[in-house]
C-alpha positions in Angstrom: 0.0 0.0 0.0 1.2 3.5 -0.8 2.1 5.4 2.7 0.9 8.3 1.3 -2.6 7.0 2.0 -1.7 6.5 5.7 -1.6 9.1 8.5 -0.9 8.2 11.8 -2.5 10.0 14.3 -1.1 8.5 17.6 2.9 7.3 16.8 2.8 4.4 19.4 5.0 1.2 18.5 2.5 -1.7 16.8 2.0 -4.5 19.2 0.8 -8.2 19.1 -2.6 -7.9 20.1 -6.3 -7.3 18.9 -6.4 -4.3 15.7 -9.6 -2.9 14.7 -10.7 -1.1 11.8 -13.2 1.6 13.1 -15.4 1.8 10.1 -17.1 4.8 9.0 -16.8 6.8 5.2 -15.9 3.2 3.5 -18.8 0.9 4.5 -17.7 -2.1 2.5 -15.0 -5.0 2.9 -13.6 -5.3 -0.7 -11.7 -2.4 -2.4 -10.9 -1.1 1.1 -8.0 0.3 1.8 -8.2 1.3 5.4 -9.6 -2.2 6.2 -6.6 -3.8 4.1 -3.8 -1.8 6.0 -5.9 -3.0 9.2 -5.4 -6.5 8.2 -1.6 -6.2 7.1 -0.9 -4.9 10.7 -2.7 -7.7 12.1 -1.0 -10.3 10.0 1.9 -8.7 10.9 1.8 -8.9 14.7 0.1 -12.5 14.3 -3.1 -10.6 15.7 -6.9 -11.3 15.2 -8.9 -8.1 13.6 -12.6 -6.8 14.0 -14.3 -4.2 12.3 -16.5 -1.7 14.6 -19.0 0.7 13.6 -20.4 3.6 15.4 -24.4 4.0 15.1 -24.6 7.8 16.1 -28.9 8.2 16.5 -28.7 11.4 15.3 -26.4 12.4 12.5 -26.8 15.9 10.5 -29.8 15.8 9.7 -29.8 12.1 8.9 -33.5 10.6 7.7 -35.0 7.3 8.6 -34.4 7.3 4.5 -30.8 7.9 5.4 -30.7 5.3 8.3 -32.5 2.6 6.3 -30.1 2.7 3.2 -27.2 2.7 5.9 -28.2 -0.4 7.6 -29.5 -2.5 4.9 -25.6 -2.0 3.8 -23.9 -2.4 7.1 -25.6 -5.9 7.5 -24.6 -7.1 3.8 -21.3 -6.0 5.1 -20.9 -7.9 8.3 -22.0 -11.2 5.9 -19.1 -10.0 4.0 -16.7 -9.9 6.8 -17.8 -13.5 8.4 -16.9 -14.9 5.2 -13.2 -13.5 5.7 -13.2 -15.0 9.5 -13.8 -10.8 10.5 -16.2 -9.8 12.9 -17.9 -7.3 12.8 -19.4 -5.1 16.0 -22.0 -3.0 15.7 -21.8 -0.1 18.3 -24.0 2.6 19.6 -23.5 5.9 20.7 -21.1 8.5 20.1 -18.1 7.4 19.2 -15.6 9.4 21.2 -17.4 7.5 24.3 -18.3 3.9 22.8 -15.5 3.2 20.8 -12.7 3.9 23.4 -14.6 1.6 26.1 -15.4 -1.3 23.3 -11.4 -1.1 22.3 -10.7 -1.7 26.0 -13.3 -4.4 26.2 -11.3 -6.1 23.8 -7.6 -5.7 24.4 -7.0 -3.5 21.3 -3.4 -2.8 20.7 -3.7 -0.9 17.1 -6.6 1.3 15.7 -7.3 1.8 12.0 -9.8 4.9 10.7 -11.2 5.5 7.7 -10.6 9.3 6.4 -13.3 12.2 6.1 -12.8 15.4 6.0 -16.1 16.4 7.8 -15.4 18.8 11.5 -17.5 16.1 13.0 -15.8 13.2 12.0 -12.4 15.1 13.1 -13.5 15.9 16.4 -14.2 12.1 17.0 -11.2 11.0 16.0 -9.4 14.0 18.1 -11.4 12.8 20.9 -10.6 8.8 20.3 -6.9 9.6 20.3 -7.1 10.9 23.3 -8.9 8.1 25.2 -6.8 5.6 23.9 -2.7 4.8 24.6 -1.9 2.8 21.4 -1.5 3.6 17.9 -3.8 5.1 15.6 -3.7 5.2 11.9 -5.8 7.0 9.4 -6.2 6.0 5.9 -8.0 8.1 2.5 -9.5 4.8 1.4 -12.1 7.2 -0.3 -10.1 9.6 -2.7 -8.1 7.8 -5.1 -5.4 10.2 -4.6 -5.2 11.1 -0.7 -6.2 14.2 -0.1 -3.1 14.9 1.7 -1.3 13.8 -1.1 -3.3 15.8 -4.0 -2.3 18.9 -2.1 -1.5 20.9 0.7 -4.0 23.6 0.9 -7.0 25.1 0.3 -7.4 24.8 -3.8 -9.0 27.7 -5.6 -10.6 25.7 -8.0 -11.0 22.6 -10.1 -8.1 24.1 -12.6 -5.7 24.5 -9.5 -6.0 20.7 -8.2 -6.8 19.0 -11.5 -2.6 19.3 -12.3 -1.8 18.3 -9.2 -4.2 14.9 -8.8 -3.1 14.2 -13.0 0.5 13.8 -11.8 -0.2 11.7 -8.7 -3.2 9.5 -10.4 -1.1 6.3 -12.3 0.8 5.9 -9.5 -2.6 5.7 -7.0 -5.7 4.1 -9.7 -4.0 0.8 -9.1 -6.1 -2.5 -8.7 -6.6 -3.8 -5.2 -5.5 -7.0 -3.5 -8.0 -9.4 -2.4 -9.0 -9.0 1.9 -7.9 -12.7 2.9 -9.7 -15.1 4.8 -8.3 -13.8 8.6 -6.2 -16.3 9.7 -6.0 -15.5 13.6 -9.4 -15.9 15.3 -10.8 -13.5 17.5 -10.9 -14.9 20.8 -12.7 -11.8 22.8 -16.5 -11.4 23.1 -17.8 -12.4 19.8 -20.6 -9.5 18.1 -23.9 -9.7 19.7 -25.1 -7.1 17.0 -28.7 -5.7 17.9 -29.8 -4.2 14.9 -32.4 -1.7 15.3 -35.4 -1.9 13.5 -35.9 -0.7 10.0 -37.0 2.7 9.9 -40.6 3.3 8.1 -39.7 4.9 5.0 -43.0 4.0 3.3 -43.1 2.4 -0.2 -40.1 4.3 -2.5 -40.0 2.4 -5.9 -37.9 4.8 -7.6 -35.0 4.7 -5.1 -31.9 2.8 -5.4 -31.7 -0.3 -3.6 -28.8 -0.7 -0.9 -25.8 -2.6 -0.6 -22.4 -3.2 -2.1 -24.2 -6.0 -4.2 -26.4 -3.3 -5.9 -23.9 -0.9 -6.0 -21.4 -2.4 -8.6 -25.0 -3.5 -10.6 -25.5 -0.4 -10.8 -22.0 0.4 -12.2 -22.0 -2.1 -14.2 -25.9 -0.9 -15.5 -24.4 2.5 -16.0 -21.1 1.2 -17.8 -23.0 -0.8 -20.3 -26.4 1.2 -21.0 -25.7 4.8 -20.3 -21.6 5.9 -20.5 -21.5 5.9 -24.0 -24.3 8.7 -23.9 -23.1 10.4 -20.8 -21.8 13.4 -22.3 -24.7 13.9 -24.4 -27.3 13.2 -22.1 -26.3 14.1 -18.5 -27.4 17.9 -18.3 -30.8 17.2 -19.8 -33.2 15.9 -16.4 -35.4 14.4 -18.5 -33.3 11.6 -19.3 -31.9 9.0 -17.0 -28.3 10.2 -18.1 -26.9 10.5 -15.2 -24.8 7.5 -13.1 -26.6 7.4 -9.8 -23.5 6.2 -8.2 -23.4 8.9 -5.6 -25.5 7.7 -3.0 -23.0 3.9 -2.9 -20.0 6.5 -3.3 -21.7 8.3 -0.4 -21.7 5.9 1.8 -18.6 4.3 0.9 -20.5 0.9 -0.6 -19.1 1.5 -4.0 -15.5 2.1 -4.2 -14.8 5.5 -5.6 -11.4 3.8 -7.3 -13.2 0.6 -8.3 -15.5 2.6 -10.3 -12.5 4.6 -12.0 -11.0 1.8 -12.7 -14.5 -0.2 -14.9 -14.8 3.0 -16.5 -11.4 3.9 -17.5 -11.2 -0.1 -18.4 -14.5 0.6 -20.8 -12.9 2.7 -23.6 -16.3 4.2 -23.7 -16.4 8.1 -25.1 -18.0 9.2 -22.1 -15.1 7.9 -19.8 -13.7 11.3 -19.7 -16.3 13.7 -18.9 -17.2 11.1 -16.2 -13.9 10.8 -14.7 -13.6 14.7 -14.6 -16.9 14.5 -12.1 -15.6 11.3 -10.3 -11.9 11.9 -9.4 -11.1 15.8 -9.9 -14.6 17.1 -8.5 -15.1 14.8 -6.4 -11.8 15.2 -4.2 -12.2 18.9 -5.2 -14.7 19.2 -2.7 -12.8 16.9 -0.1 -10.0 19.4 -0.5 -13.1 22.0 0.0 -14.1 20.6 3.4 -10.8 19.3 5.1 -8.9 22.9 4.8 -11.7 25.1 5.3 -13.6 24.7 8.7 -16.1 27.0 7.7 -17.4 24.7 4.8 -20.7 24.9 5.5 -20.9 28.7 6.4 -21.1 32.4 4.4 -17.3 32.9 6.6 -16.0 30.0 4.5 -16.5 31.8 0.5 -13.6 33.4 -1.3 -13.1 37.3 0.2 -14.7 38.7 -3.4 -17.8 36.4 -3.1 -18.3 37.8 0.7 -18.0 41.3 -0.2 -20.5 41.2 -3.7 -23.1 39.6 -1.0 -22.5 42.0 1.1 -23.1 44.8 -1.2 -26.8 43.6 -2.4 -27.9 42.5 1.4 -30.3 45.2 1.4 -31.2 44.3 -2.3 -35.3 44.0 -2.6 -36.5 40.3 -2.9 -39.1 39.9 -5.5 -40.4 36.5 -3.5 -39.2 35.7 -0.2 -39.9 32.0 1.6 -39.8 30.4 4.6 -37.7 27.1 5.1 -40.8 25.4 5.8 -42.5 26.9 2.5 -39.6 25.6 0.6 -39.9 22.1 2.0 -42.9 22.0 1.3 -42.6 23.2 -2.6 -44.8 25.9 -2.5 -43.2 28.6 -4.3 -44.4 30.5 -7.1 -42.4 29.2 -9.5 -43.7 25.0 -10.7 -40.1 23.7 -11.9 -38.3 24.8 -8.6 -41.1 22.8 -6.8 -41.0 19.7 -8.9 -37.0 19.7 -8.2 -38.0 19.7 -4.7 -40.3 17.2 -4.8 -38.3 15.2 -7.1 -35.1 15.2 -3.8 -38.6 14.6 -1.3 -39.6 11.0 -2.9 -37.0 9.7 -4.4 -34.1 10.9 -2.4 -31.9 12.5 -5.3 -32.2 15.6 -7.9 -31.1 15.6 -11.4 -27.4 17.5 -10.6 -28.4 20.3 -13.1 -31.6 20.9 -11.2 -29.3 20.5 -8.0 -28.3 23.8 -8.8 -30.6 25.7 -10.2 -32.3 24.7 -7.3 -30.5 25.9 -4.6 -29.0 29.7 -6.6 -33.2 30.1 -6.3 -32.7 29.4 -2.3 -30.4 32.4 -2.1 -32.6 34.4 -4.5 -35.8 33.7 -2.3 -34.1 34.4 1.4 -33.4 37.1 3.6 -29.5 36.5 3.4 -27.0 34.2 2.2 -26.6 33.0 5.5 -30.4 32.1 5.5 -30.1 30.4 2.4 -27.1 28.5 3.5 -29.0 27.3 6.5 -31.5 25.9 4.4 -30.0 24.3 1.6 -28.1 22.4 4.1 -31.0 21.4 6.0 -33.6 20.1 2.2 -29.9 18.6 1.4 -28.9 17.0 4.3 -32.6 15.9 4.9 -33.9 14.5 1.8 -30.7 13.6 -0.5 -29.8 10.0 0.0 -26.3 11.3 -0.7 -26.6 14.4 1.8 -23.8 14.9 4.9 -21.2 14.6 2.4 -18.4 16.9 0.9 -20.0 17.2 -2.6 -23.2 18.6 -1.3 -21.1 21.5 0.8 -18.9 22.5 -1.9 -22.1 22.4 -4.2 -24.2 24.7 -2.1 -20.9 27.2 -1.7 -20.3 27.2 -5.4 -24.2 28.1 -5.6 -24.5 30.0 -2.9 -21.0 31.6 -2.3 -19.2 31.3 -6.1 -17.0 28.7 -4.2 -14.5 27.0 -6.8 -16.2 29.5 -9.5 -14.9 33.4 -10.3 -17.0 36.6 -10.9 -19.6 37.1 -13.4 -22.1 40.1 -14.3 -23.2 42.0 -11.2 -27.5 41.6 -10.7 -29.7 42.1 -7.9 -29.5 39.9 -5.0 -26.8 37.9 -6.4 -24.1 40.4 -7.2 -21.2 39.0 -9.3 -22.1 35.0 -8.4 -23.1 33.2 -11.3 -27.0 33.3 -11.9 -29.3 30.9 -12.9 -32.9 31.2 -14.8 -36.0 29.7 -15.4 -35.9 30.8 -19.1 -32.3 29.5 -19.4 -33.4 26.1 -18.3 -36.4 26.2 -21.0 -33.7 26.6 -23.3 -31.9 23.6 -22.2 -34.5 21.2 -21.7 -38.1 20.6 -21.8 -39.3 22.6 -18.7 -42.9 21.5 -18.8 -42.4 17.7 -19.4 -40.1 17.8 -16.4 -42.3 19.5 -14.2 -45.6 16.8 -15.3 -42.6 14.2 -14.0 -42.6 15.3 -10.4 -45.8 16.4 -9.9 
């Protein structure tokens, strides 16, 4: 494994003993690489190794939507992980409290974390390293190139990182070994997993089914019946263009790297537009959240985006709603709603719709930092691929001009880039769109 992929966050010798992998981004166990340099320190200190995941009740914003998908994967997983001779624990509560007392439980002598570049998920593992006395070892098995690696700052935008991750890429979109069958048995407590009920998310035809199983159908789907097209197809929301991987690359039950690699593999025309979304805008927006704390905030936009707002805060509104009267899709204006109903029943929204949807949030609120607040919240609630990098840098690009430069200066919006009902009729059919989400 490349060490560029490994941080260690607590620089204690490796001792024989039980390691862990403390799942969290990468819910899978093939095409793992944080589980796979768990396993290469347990086969080398002649150790048995679990996996243990943290069910936090409330996450964000999560939905029972959110919490179904989730589970449904986690329990193909742990079938997954028996096979290998890996148990797998499932724990509750908040991590910085359940997985320190579970690790002394069971003698633990190395820990292994997945990487996110979430505050949250860095305050737990700040708070884990402090509650335990042994080593502790992050790995980016969700980027293909670390995001460490692609760079060591904040990136301007995608023209800034895309050189830097295009040097770097060969030498990290490499096949993965096989996870072997775990040779040394685990001899503590074996997994009395309670799993919680499933959540009632009533009957949702038109979303994705779970699991790592249906996630590499559905790359597979997508390779063979829709890349050739992609190009073509994907800004128009009336066709299913698009590759509806992001909810498995969400919540890390689709490999981000295996997909590279089938697609790249294809030959397929529509390999590099695809790619460009996959690997450069994709880590684009881990680079987004991991070096700017205030990700999710107006304080986090480039200094020219802050001071344009600024300048048209007292600008008149020609509509203003509520967060309620946006969840509910009552605006004035019949293709916003239908994009918001489409994100309320089937958890997702065509990605062009994605943002002419939320530049109509900041048109429609009080403030940016209104409109901020509730993007994140329809997001975070209703998108099966909410909580996630993408979705914050998205919202700042649309919002804040995040990752984007100056345009024309307008009401409301000053120099960010605008976005129009009459410019979408002139993309697609507006009307046969909105009779789809009605």
């Amino acid at each position: 494994m490349n060490s560029d992929r490994i941080e260690i966050l607590t620089d204690s010798p490796v001792a024989h003993g039980p390691v862990v992998y403390w799942m969290s981004r990468d819910q899978r166990a093939a095409d793992n690489w944080a589980l796979l340099r768990a396993q290469e320190i347990a086969l080398e200190t002649r150790s048995p190794l679990a996996v243990a995941f943290c069910l936090v009740p409330s996450f964000l914003g999560a939905s029972p939507a959110h919490f179904s998908f989730m589970l449904d994967g986690l329990r193909e997983t742990e079938s997954d992980l028996q096979k290998k001779s890996i148990p797998f624990f499932l724990l509750r509560g908040e991590p910085e409290t359940a997985l320190p007392a579970f690790l002394a439980k069971c003698g633990a002598r190395a820990l292994v974390a997945d990487f996110d570049p979430l505050k949250i998920k860095r305050r737990w593992k700040s708070l884990v390293a402090r509650n335990i006395n042994f080593r502790l070892e992050e790995v980016d098995a969700h980027n293909i190139v670390p995001c460490r690696a692609a760079s060591p700052k904040l990136e301007f935008a995608a023209r800034t990182i895309r050189p830097k991750i295009n040097r770097l890429l060969d030498g990290f979109l490499t096949d993965f070994p096989a996870l072997k069958k775990h040779p040394f048995a685990w001899n503590k407590p074996a997994p009395r997993n309670e799993w919680p009920p499933a959540p009632s998310v009533g009957a949702k035809p038109s979303r994705p089914a779970p699991g790592c199983k249906a996630a590499n159908k559905a790359l597979r789907d997508f390779i063979s019946l829709r890349l050739d097209s992609y190009d073509a197809d994907r800004n128009n929301p009336n066709i299913d263009g698009q590759s509806g991987l992001s909810p498995y690359i969400h919540f890390g039950q689709l490999s981000a790297q295996r997909a590279a690699l089938e697609i790249r593999a294809s030959g397929s025309p529509g390999s590099a537009p695809l790619l460009e979304e996959l690997v450069i805008r994709r880590e684009l927006a881990d680079n987004f959240c991991f070096y700017n704390d205030n990700y999710d905030s107006f304080d986090g936009f480039h200094a020219w985006a802050k001071k344009t707002l600024d300048e048209h805060r007292a600008d008149k509104r020609e509509y203003l709603y509520s967060r309620d009267d946006l969840e509910a899709a009552a605006t004035h204006d019949e293709l916003w709603n239908a994009a918001q109903r489409q994100m309320a029943a089937e958890g997702k929204m065509h990605g062009f719709m994605r943002m002419y949807w939320c530049k109509k949030i900041l048109e429609w609120t009080s403030s940016p930092e209104e409109a901020m607040s509730a993007a994140i919240y329809l997001n975070d609630k209703y998108e099966l691929d909410g909580r996630d990098p993408n979705g914050y840098a998205g919202i700042a690009w649309s919002i804040g001009g995040v990752h984007d430069r100056a345009w024309g200066e307008r009401p409301v919006f000053g120099k960010i880039r605008y976005m129009s009902h009459n410019g979408c009729k002139s993309k697609f059919n507006v009307n046969e769109y909105i009779r789809n989400h009605q």
